[in-house]
C-alpha positions in Angstrom: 84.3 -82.0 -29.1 85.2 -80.2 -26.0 82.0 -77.6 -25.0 84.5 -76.0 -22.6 87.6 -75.4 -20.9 86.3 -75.3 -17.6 82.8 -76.3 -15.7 81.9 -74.4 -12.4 79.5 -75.9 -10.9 77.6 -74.0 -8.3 77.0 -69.4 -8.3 77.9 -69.0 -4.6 80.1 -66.4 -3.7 83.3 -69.2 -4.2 82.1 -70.6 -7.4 81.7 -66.8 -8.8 85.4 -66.2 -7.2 86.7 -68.9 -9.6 84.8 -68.7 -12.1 86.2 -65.2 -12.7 89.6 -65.7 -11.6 89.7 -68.3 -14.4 87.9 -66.5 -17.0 90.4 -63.9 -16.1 93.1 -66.1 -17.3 92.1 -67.2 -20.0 90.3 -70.1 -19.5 87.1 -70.8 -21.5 84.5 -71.2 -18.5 80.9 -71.7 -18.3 79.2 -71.5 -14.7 76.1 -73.5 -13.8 73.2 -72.7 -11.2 70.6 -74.8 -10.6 69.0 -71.5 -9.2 67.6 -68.7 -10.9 69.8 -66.0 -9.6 73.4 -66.4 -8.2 73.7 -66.7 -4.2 70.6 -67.9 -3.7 71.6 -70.6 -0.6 74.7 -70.2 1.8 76.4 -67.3 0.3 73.0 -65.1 0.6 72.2 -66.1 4.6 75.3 -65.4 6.7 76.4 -62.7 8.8 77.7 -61.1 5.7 81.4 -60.7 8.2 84.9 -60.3 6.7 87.0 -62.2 9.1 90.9 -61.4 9.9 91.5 -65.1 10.3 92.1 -65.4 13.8 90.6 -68.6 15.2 91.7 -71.3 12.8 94.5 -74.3 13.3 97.7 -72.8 12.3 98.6 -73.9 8.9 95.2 -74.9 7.6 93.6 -73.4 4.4 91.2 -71.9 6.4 94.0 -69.7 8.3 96.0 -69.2 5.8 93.5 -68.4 2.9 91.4 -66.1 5.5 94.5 -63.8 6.3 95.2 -63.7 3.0 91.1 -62.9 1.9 90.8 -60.3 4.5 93.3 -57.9 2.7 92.5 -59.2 -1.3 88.8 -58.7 0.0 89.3 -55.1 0.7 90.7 -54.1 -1.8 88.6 -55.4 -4.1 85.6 -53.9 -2.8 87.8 -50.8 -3.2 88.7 -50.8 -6.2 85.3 -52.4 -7.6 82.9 -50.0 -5.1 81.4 -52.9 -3.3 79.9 -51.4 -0.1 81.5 -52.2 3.0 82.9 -51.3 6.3 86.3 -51.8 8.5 84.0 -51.7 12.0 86.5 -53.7 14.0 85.1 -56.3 16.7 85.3 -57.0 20.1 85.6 -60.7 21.8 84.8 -60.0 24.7 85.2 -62.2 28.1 81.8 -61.4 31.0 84.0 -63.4 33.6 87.2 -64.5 34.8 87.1 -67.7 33.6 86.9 -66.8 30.3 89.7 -64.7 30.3 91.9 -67.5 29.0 90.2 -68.7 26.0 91.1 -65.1 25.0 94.4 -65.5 25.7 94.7 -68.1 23.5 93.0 -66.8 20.9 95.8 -64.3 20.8 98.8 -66.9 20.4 96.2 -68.0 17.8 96.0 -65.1 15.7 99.4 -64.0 16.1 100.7 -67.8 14.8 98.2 -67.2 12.1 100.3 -63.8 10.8 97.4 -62.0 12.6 99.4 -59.2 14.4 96.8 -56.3 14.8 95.0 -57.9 17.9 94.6 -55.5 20.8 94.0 -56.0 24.5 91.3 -54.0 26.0 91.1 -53.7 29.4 86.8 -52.8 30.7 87.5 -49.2 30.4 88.8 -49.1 27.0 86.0 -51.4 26.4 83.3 -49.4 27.3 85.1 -46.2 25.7 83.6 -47.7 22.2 80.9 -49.8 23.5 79.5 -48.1 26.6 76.7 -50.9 26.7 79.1 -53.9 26.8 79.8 -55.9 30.1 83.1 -57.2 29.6 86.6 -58.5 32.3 89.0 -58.7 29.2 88.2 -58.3 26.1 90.3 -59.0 22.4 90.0 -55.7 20.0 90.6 -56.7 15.8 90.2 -53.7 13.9 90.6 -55.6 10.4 86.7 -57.4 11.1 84.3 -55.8 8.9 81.3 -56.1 6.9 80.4 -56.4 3.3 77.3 -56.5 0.8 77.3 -59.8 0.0 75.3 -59.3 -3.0 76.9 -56.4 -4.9 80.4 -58.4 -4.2 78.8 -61.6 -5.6 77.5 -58.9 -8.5 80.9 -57.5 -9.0 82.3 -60.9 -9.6 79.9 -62.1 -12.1 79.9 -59.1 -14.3 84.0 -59.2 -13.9 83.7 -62.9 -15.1 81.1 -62.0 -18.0 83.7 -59.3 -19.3 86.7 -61.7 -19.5 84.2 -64.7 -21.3 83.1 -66.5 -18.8 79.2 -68.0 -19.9 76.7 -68.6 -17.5 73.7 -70.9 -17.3 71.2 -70.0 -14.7 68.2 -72.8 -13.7 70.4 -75.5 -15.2 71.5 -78.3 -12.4 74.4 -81.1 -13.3 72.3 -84.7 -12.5 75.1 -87.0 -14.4 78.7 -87.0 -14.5 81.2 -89.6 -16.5 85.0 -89.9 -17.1 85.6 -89.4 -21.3 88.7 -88.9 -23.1 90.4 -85.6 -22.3 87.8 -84.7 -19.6 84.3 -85.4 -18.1 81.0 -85.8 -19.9 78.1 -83.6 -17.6 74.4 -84.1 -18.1 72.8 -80.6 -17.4 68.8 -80.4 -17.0 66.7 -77.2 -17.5 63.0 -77.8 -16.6 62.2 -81.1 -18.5 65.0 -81.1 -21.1 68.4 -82.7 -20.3 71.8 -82.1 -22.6 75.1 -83.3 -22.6 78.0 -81.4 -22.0 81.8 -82.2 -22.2 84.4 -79.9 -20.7 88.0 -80.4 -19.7 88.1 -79.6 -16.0 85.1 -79.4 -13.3 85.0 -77.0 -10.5 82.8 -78.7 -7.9 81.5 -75.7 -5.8 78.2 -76.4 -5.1 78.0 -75.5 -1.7 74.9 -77.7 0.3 75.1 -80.3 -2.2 78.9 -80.1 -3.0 79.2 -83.7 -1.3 76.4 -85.1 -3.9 78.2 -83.5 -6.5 81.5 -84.8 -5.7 79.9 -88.6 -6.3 78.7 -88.0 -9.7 81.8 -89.5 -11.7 82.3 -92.2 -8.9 83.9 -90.9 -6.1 83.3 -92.9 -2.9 82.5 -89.7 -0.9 82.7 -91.7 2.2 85.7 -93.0 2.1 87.0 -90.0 1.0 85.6 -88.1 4.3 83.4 -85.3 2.2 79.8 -86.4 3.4 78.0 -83.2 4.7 75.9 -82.4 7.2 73.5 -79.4 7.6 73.9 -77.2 10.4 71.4 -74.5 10.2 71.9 -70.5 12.5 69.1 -68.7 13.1 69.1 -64.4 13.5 67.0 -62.0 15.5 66.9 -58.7 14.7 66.9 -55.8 17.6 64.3 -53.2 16.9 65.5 -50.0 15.5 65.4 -48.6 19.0 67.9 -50.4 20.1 70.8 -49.4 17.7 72.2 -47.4 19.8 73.7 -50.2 22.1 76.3 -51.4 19.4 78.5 -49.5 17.2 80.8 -52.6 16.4 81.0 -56.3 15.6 80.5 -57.9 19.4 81.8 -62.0 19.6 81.5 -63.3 23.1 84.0 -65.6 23.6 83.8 -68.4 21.5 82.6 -72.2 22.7 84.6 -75.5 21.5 82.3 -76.0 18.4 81.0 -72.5 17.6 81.3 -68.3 18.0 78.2 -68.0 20.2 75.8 -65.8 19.1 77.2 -62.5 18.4 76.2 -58.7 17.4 76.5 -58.2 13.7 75.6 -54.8 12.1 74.6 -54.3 8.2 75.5 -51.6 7.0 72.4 -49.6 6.9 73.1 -49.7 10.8 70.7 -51.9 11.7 71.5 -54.9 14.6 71.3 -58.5 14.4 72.0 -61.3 16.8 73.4 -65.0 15.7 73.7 -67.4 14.5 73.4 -69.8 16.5 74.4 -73.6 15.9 71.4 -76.8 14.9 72.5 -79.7 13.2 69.6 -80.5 11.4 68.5 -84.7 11.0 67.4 -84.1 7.4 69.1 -82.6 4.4 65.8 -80.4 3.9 66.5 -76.7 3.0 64.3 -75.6 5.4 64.7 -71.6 6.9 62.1 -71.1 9.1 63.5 -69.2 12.9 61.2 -70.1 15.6 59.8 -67.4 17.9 60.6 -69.4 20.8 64.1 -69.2 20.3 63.6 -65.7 21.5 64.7 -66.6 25.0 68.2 -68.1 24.4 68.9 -65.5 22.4 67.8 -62.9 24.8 69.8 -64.6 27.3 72.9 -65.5 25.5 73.6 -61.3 24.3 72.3 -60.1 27.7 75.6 -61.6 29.0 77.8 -59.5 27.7 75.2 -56.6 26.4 73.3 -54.0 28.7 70.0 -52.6 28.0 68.1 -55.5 25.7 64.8 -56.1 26.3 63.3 -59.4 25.2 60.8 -57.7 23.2 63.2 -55.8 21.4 64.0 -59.2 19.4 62.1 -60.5 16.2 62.9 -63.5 14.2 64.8 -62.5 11.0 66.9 -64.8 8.5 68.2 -68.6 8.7 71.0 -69.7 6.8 72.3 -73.5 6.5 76.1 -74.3 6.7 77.7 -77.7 4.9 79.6 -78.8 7.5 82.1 -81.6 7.6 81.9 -82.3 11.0 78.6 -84.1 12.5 78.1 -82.8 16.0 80.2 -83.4 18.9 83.0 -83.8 15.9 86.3 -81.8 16.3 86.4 -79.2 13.8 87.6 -80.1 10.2 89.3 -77.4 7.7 88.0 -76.4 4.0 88.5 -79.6 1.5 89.6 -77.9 -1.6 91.1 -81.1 -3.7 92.1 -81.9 -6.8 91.3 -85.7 -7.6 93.5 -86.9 -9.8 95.1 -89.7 -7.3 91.1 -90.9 -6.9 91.1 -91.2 -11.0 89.4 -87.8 -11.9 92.0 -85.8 -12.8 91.1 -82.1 -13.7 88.4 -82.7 -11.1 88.3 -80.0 -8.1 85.8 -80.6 -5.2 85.5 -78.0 -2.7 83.6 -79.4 0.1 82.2 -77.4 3.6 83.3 -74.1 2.5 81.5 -72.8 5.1 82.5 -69.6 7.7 85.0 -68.0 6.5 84.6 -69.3 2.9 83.2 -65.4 2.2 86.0 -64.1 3.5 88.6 -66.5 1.4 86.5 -66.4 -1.7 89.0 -64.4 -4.1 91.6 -66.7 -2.1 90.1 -69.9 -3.2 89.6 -68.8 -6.8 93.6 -68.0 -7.2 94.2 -71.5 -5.6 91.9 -73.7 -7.6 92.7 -71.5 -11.0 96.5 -72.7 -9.9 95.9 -76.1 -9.2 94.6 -76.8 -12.6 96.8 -74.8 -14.4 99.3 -77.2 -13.1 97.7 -80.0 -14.3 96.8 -78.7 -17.5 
């Protein structure tokens, strides 16, 4: 007897997405967390940015599902009240050897069906942002913010109302092939039961690559082994809101956006994240004072008027990345695996930045892709 339709594994903001976009179709779902609460990991310590898909390889999912998520974002939190706000962001070059990277981050975003880009010369630069030092600087006015949480809230309750079940502080340890679908073991404190359902949505985030070996997937050798990367935030003391009204990016480095100016949206400033691989797969958040410096230094090159003191460690948030360091940059995996033998499987490995932003996007493709193998 089939328990379910449909298994979600993991309450992130993604896993919610498809859990709700299936449940919306009809599909009998239940959602596990290993966690007590939904969005307790990646989806709760991030930058909180929607993105307008500008940086990403033409053609990938990440481009193409980010475009897409920036405007089905919107509206949902429009139509559902999620807070949130179209500030617009600046990438902004300090010198003239910078000035290029922007350039191509134009033919970028315009390949990408971005088309709203502006050019800003300093002037029109420090028109909105008097307190930013910039030679050339990029102008999207589709970059915003969003409360992570009440979105992640609006999606679970949407999910509840169309059937969807979910089963907080319950973790999937055991996974096995069976006759018309997969056979989960699912442990709560010290009990463990079995569960059989249909199809499995793999969306377990940090652990998404552990996850994907359960029924015997060779994650190696399929390429989905993660590695934690971990960004640390400051926060800028309340005295120093005034210096930034918008989202500020510097321009970006090969592997990374550099540590930009984020606001929330009870005003307040933050700086990060920055990029450390970290040698162990330990959860661990902590944001070291004396990283005050680099921070200090890193904004001050683009923003006037910070004072080292105004800085105080704040949040640390840990991305699954596909790429180890020094690796060139890999897109979203979001696979079906019937050709490795699991068919009705879907893994979605390093849905990191902008996995937010492509959330509702990446429900309506993995609620396709196994309704066509249905």
């Amino acid at each position: 007897m089939v328990d379910a339709d449909v298994v979600v594994i993991g309450a992130g903001v993604v896993g919610l997405a498809c859990a709700r976009e299936l449940a919306v179709r009809g599909r009998d779902v239940i959602l596990i967390e290993r966690h007590e609460r939904f969005g307790v990991e990646t989806s709760s310590r991030n930058s909180e940015v929607i993105h307008a898909g500008i940086y990403y390889p033409v053609g990938s999912l990440k481009a193409r599902l980010c475009a897409r998520g920036n405007r089905s974002l919107y509206a949902w939190c429009e139509a559902h009240g999620v807070p949130h706000a179209r500030l617009g962001k600046l990438i902004v070059a300090t010198a003239e050897d910078e000035e290029p990277k922007l350039d191509q981050i134009l033919r970028q975003a315009v390949e990408n069906g971005v088309t709203s880009l502006q050019r800003f010369a300093p002037a029109q630069v420090r028109r909105i942002e008097p307190h930013v030092r910039a030679t050339h600087a990029l102008w999207s006015p589709d970059t915003g913010i969003v409360d992570s949480h009440q979105l992640m809230a609006s999606f679970e309750a949407d999910a509840r109302a169309h059937g969807c079940t979910d089963a907080l502080r319950h973790e999937v340890v055991a996974a096995e092939p069976v006759a018309g679908g997969y056979r989960l073991a699912v442990r709560s404190g010290d009990e463990t039961t079995s569960l059989e359902t249909s199809s499995v949505v793999n969306s377990a985030g940090l652990d998404a690559d552990r996850v994907a070996a359960l029924p015997g997937l060779d994650v190696a050798a399929a390429g989905y082994r993660l590695h934690y990367a971990r960004g640390h935030y400051f926060r800028v003391h309340p005295r120093k809101r005034h210096l930034a009204s918008h989202l500020i990016y510097p321009a970006p480095h090969a592997t990374h956006l550099g540590i930009h100016v984020t606001l929330d949206l009870a005003g307040g400033v933050r700086l990060g994240p920055d990029l450390q691989y970290l040698k162990d797969r330990t959860q661990d958040y902590a944001v070291a004072e004396n990283l005050r410096p680099a921070f200090h230094a890193a904004v001050s090159r683009y923003l006037e008027g910070l004072d080292e003191a105004d800085l105080s460690p704040d949040l640390a948030g840990i991305r699954p990345k596909l790429q180890g360091p020094g690796e060139p940059v890999r897109d979203f995996v979001i696979q079906e695996e019937s050709a490795r033998g699991l068919p009705g499987w879907v893994n979605l490995v390093g849905i990191e930045s902008p996995g937010l932003t492509c959330c509702l996007e990446i429900g309506r493709l993995v609620a396709d892709t196994l309704g066509a193998v249905r």
